[in-house]
C-alpha positions in Angstrom: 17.4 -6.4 13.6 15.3 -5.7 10.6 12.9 -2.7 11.0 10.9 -3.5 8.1 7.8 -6.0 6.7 5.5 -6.5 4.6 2.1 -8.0 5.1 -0.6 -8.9 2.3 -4.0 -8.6 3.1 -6.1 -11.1 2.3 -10.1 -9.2 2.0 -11.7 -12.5 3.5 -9.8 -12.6 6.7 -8.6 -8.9 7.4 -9.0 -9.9 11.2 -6.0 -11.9 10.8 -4.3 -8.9 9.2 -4.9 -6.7 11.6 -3.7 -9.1 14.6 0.0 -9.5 12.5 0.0 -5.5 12.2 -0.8 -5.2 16.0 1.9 -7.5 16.9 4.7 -6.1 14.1 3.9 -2.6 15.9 4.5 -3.6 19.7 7.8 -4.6 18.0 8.5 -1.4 17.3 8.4 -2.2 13.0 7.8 -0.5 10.1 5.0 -2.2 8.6 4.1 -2.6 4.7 0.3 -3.2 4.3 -0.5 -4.3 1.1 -3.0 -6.5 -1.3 -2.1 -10.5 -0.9 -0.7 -10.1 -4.5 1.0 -6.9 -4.2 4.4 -6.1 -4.7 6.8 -6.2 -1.2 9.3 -3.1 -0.7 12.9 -3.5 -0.2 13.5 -0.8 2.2 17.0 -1.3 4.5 16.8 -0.3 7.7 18.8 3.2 7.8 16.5 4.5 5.1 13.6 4.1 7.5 11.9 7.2 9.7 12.8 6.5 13.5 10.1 4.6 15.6 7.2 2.5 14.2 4.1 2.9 11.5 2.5 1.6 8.7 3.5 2.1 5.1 0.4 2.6 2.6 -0.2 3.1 -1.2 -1.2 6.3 -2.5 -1.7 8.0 -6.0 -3.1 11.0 -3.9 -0.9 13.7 -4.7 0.4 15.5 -7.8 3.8 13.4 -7.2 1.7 10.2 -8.7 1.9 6.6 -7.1 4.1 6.1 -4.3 4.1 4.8 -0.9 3.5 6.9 2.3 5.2 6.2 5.5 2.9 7.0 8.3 4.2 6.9 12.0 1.5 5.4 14.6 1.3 8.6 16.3 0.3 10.4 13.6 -2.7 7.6 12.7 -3.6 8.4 16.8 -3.5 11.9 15.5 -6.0 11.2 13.2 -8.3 9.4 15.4 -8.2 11.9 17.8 -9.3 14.4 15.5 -11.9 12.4 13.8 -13.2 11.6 17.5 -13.8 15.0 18.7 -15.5 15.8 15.4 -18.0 12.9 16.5 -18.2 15.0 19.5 -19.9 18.0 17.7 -22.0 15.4 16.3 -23.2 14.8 20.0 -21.9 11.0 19.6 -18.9 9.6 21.9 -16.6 8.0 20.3 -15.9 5.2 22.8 -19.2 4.2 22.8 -19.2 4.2 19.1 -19.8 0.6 16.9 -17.5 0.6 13.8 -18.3 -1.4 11.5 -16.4 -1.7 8.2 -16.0 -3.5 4.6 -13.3 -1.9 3.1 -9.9 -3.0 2.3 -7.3 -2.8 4.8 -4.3 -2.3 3.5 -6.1 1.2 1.8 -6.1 4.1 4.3 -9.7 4.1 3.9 -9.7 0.5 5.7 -7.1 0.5 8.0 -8.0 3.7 9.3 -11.8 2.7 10.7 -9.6 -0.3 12.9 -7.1 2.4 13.9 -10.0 4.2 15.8 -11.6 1.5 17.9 -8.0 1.4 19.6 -8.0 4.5 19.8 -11.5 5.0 21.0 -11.7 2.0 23.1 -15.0 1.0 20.7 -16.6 -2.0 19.2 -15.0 -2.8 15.5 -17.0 -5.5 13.2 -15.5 -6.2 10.1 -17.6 -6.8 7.2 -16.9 -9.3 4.8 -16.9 -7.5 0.9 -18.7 -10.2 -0.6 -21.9 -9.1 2.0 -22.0 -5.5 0.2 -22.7 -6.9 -2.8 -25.5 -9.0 -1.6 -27.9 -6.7 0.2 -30.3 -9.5 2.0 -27.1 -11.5 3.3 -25.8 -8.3 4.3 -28.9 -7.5 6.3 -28.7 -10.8 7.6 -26.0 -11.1 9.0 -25.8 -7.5 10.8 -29.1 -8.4 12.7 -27.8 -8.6 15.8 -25.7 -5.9 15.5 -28.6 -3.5 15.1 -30.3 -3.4 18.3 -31.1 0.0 20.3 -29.2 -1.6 23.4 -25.5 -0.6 21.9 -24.3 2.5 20.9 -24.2 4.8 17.5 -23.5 2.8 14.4 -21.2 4.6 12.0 -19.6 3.1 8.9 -16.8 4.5 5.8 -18.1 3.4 2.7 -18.0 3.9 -1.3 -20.2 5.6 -3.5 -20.3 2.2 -5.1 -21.7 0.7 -2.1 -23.9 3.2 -1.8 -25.3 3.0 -5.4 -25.9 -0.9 -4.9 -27.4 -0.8 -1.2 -30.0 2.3 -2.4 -31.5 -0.1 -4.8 -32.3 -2.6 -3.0 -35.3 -2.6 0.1 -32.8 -4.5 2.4 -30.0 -2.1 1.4 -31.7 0.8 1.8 -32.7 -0.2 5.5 -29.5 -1.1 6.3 -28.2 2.2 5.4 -31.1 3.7 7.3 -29.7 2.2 10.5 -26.0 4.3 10.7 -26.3 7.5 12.7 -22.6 8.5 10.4 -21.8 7.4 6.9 -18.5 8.5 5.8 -18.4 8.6 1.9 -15.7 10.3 0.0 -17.0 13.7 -1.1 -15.2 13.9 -4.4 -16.7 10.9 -5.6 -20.2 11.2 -5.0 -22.1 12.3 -7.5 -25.3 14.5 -6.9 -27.4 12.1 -8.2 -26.5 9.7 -5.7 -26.4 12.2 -2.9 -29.8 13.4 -4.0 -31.0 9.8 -3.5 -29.6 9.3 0.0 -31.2 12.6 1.4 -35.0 10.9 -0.2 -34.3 8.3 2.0 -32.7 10.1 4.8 -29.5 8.3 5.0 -27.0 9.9 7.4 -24.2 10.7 5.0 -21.3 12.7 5.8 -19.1 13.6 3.2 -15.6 13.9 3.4 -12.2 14.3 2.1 -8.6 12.7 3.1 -5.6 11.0 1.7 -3.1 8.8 2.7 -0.7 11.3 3.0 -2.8 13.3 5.5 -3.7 9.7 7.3 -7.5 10.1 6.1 -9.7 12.2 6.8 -9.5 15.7 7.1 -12.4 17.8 6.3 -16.4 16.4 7.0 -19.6 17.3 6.4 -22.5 17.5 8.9 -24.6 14.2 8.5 -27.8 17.7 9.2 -26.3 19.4 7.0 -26.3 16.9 4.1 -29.7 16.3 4.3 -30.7 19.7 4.4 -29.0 19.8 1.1 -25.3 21.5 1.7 -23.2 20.1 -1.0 -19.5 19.4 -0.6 -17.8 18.1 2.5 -17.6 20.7 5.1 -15.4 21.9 7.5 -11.6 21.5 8.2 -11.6 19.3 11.4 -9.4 20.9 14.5 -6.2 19.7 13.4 -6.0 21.0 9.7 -5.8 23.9 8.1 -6.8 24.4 4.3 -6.0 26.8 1.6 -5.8 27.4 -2.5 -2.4 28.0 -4.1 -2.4 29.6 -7.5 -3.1 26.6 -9.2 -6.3 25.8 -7.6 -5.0 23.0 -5.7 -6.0 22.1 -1.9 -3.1 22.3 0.4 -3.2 20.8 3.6 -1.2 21.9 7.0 -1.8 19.1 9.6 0.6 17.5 11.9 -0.4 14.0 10.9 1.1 14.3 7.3 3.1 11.4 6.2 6.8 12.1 7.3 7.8 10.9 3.9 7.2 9.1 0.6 9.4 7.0 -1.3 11.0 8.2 -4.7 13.1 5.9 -6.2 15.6 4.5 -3.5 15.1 7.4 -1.3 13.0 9.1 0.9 11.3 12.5 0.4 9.4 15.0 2.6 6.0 16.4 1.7 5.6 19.2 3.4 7.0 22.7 1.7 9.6 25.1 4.0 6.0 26.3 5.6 4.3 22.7 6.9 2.1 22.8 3.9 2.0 19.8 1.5 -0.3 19.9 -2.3 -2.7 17.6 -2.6 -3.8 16.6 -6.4 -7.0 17.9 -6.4 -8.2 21.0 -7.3 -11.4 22.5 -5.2 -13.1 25.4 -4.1 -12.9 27.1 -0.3 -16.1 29.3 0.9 -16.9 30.3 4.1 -19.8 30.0 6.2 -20.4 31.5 9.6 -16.5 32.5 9.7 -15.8 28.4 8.7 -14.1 27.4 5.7 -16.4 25.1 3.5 -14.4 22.7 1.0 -15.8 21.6 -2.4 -13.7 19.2 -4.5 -13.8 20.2 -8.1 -11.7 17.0 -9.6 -8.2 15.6 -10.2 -5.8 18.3 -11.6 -3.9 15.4 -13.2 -6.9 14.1 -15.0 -7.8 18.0 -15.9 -6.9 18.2 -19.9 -6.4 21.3 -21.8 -9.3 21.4 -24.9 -9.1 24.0 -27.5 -7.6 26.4 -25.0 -10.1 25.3 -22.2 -9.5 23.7 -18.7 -11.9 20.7 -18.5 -12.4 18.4 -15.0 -14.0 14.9 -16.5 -15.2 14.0 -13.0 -17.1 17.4 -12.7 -18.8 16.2 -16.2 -19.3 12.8 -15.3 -21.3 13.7 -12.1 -23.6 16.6 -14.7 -23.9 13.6 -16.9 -25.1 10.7 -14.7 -27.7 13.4 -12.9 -28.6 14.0 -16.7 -29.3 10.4 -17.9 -31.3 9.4 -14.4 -34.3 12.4 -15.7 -33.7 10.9 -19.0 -34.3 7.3 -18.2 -31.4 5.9 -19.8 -30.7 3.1 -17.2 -26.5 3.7 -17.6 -24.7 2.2 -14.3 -21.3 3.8 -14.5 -20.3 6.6 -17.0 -16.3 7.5 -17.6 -14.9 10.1 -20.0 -11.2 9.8 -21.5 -9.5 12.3 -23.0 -7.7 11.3 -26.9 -5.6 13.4 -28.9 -6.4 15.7 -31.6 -4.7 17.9 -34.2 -7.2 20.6 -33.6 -8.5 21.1 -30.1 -5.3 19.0 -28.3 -7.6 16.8 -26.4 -11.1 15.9 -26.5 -13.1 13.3 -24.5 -14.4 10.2 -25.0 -17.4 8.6 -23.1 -17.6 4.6 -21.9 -20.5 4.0 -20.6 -21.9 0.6 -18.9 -26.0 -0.3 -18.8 -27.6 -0.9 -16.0 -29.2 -4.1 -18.1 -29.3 -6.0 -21.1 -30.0 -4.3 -24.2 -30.4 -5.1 -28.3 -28.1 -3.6 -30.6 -30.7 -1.4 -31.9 -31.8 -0.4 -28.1 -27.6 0.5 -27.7 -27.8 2.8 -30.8 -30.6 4.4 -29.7 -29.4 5.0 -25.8 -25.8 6.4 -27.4 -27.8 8.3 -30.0 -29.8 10.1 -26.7 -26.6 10.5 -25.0 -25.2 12.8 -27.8 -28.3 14.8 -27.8 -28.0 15.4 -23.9 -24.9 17.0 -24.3 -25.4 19.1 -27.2 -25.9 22.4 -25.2 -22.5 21.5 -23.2 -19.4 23.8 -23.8 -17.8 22.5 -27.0 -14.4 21.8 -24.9 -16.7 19.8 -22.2 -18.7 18.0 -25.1 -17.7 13.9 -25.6 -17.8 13.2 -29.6 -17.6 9.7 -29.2 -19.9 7.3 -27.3 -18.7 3.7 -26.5 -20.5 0.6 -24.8 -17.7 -1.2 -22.5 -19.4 -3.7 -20.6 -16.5 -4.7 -18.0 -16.6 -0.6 -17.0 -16.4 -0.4 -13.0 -14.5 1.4 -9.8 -12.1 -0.1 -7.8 -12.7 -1.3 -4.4 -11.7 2.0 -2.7 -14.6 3.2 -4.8 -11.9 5.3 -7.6 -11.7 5.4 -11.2 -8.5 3.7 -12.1 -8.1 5.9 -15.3 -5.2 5.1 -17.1 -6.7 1.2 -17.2 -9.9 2.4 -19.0 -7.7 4.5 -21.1 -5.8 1.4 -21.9 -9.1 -0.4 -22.6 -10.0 2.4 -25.3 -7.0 1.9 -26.8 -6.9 -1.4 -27.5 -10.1 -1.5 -28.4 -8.8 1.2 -30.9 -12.5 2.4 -31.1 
C-alpha cells in the first residue's frame, strides 16, 4: 500500500484541506502539504520514516530549501508545549478560540489547526482575502468577539500587522486577542513600537519547520512593557550559540529527517542538537535564557572585511524613514558585487503612495542622507524605486527573487 500523498492547498477552502489531512492520517500516511500549484514529491515507500506525519517546506536552516518530514507525535509535541506556555500566561488552552488566516500547508498555518486537536478548542479559519480588507474583516468576526467564549489568540505576519494598525477597524480587531503570535525576527521596532501605543497583545516568537514551530515566546506583559526580542525557551527546548553565532536547538520534536536529493538525512548532530540559519543573541534574565534574532547567516555578506545582517539594517532603516516622514511601505537591501569592498548593498524601496518623478528624486535623495552616518560596510550606495516590492504570505522576504528583479532591471 502506498504510504505517501500529496495534497495542494487551496487558501480559499483550507477547511477542506484540513479534513483530507485528518483522514490521510487515521490511515496511517505520510502526508505532503503543499500550495495547489506546487510541485508533488516522489517519495517510495521504504524511503519513508515509520508511522504517520506531515511533510512541509522549509528554507529554515543553513542546509537551504528542502522538505521536512514531521511525525504527528512530534506536531502533538509541539502543541503540548505551546499549551503549557499559555498556561503561564494564566489562559487554558482548551478553552482557547483559534482563529487563523495563514496558509496551511506552511508550518505557521498548519500548526494553529494542529492545536485545537490537541487542545480540544474552537478553530475559525480566516479567509486571507478578509486581512486585507480591515472593515470586512471586522465584519465578519463579530460574532466571534463576544465576552461569553473564551481567550482569543491568533499567529499572524508582520504584514498583517502593518495593514490592520492602519486602519480604525484593524486596529480594534487586533485589540480584541488576549495572544498574538508574530514572528520575532521579522518585526521590525517600528512596528512593535506601534502595537505597544495601541496596546496590542503581541507575543513574539521564533520557530521553524524543522523544530515543528514554535519554540521560544515572549510575554504578551512583557512586550508592552517594552522587552525586545522573543523570550524564553519553552519547556521542551533548549537553546545555545555555536561559534558561528548561529541558534541551535535541542528539542525532541525536531523533524526526524529532510530530503537531500533521493535520500533522507537527519538533522540533529551526534549530541540532539540541530543549527538553525539564523544568527541571534542569548542573555539571561532572572536565571532564563532570553533569545534575540540578529538575521539570516545566509543573507549575512562579507563588505570590505565587515560582517553585515541586511535585515538588522532594514529594521534601523524603516524606524529611520517613519521620524523622517518619508511615507516608504516596505524597504529591502541586496547585496552586488564589487571589485573593491566584495559586496555592497543595494536598497528597493516601495512608497506607501503615489508620487511625481521629482517627489521620487527627492525621497531617494533623503534616503541617502539618512544613512550617511551608517558604517561604510552597512551604508546602501544605490537607491531604487520597485513598485511590485512585497513579502510573501508567511510574511518573509523571498530574496533571491528581488535579487533577480535588480538584475534584470540591470539598475
Amino acid at each position: 500500500m502506498k504510504r505517501f500523498i500529496a495534497l495542494g492547498c487551496n487558501a480559499t477552502d483550507a477547511s477542506a484541506c484540513s479534513k483530507q489531512l485528518s483522514d490521510a492520517i487515521e490511515r496511517g500516511l505520510w502526508v505532503q502539504l503543499l500550495p495547489k500549484a506546487g510541485e508533488k514529491a516522489v517519495i517510495p515507500n521504504p524511503l519513508l520514516p515509520a508511522g504517520c506525519g506531515v511533510v512541509l517546506s522549509s528554507g529554515g536552516s543553513s542546509a537551504g530549501p528542502h522538505l521536512c518530514f514531521q511525525p504527528c507525535s512530534h506536531l502533538d509535541q509541539s502543541a503540548i508545549a505551546t499549551g503549557q506556555w499559555l498556561q503561564t500566561q494564566g489562559l487554558e488552552p482548551k478553552n482557547c478560540r483559534i482563529l487563523n488566516p495563514l496558509p496551511f500547508h506552511h508550518v505557521s498555518g498548519l500548526m494553529p489547526w494542529w492545536r485545537s486537536r490537541v487542545w480540544g478548542c474552537s478553530h475559525i479559519w480566516i479567509l486571507p482575502s478578509l486581512m486585507r480588507d480591515p472593515v470586512a474583516l471586522a465584519k465578519s468576526c463579530k460574532s466571534i468577539f463576544t465576552k461569553d467564549f473564551g481567550p482569543l489568540i491568533i499567529s499572524l505576519v508582520p504584514t498583517h500587522l502593518e495593514r490592520l494598525l492602519k486602519h480604525p477597524a484593524g486596529l480594534h480587531w487586533l485589540q480584541s486577542f488576549d495572544v498574538i503570535w508574530v514572528g520575532g525576527a521579522g518585526l521590525s521596532e517600528r512596528l512593535a513600537e506601534n502595537a505597544r501605543r495601541n496596546k496590542i497583545r503581541l507575543a513574539p516568537c521564533y520557530g521553524s519547520t524543522e523544530t515543528a514551530a514554535m519554540v521560544a515566546a515572549l510575554d504578551p506583559n512583557a512586550f508592552l512593557s517594552g522587552q525586545k526580542g522573543c523570550g524564553n525557551p519553552l519547556g521542551d527546548v533548549e537553546l545555545r550559540l555555536n561559534q558561528l553565532g548561529a541558534l541551535e536547538v535541542k528539542t525532541p520534536r525536531l523533524a526526524v529527517a529532510r530530503l537531500e536529493g533521493n535520500r533522507l538525512e537527519g538533522l540533529r548532530d551526534q549530541h540532539g542538537w540541530w543549527q538553525s540559519g539564523d544568527a541571534a543573541k542569548l542573555t539571561h534574565e532572572n536565571c532564563l535564557p532570553q533569545i534575540e534574532i540578529i538575521g539570516r547567516l545566509d543573507t549575512a555578506i562579507n563588505s570590505g572585511g565587515e560582517t553585515v545582517f541586511p535585515e538588522r539594517l532594514e529594521a534601523r532603516l524603516l524606524k529611520c524613514t517613519k521620524t523622517a516622514e518619508l511615507n516608504i511601505q516596505d524597504i529591502i537591501l541586496l547585496p552586488v558585487s564589487d571589485n573593491q569592498w566584495g559586496q555592497r548593498l543595494v536598497g528597493l524601496v516601495r512608497w506607501q503612495n503615489k508620487l511625481t518623478i521629482s517627489e521620487k528624486k527627492e525621497k531617494l535623495k533623503l534616503l541617502q542622507e539618512l544613512v550617511e552616518d551608517w558604517l561604510p560596510a552597512e551604508r546602501p550606495f544605490a537607491w531604487h524605486e520597485c513598485p511590485e516590492l512585497s513579502q510573501n504570505t508567511a510574511g518573509k522576504w523571498e530574496r533571491s527573487k528581488w535579487k533577480n528583479w535588480l538584475d534584470h532591471h540591470k539598475l
